[in-house]
N, C-alpha and C positions, 0 to 999 in steps of 0.2 A: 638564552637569547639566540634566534637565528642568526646563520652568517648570509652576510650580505652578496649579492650576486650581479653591483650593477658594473662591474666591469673583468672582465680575463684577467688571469694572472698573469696575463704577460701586459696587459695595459696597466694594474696595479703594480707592477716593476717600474713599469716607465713613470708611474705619475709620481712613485717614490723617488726616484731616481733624481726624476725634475724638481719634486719637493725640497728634497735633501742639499740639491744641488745650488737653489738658490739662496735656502736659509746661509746655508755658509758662506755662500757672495755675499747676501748682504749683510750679514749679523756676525760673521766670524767661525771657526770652530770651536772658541770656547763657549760659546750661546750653542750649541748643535747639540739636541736628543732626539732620543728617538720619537717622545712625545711631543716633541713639536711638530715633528715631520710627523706623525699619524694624523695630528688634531688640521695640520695645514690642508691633508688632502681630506679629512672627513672620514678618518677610520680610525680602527684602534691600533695600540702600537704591536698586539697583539699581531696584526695581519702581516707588520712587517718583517718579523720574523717568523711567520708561514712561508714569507715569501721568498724571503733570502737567508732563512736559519740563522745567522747572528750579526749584530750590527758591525762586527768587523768585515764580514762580506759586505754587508748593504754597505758601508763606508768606502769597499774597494770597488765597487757599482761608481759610486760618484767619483772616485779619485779618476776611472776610467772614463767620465766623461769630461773630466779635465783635462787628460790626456788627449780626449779625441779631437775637442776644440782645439787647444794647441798646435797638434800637428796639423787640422786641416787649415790653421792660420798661417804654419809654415810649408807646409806643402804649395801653396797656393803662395804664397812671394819666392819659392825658389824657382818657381815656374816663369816669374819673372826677372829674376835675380842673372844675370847675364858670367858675371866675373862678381868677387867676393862676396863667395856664399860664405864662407868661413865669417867673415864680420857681419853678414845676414843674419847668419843664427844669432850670434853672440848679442847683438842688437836685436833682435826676435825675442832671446829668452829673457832680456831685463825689460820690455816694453811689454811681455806678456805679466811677468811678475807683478808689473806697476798697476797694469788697468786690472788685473784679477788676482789684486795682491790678496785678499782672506783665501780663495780658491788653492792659491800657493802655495800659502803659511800651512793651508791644510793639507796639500800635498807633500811638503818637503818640511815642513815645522814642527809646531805640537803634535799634530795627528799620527806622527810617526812614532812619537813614542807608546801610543799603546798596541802598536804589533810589536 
């Protein structure tokens, strides 16, 4: 079978990335493989590990964009946060937990046990 060439490996990161990133919003990490996220972008799961050599990488791809949401969602209120940053975060990180509670559980939850 030919390999496919309708996108760069570094746009097939990102679409992973995206793919990956949503299923676990919306469905959780115990619904998350690798075969869902290939069949979601229209590849095999084959490619996903071309791309990132093993799903515990490709899994710290997405923990990373968990991460990056987060902080540009606090970054951006401490910019407005005058006096009690300390109670800022502390309310930042359970109001982040609640609206991207699957996103969480997979950051700090089950996910962690398989590193």
């Amino acid at each position: 079978m030919a390999r496919r060439s309708d996108h760069t490996r570094e746009e097939l990161k990102e679409l992973a990335i995206q793919a990956g990133y949503e299923l676990i919003d919306k469905k959780g990490f115990s619904e998350f493989s690798a075969r869902q996220v290939a069949a979601n972008m229209g590849y095999t799961v084959g490619t996903l590990y071309n791309v990132f050599g093993s799903l515990e990488l490709f899994i710290l791809h997405i923990h990373a964009r968990t991460l990056d949401k987060w902080y540009a969602q606090l970054a951006q209120g401490l910019k407005r946060c005058k006096s009690g940053q300390l109670q800022f975060l502390a309310r930042a990180y359970i109001s982040f937990a609640r609206k991207n509670y699957n996103l969480w559980k997979a950051l700090f939850g089950s996910a962690a046990a398989i590193y």
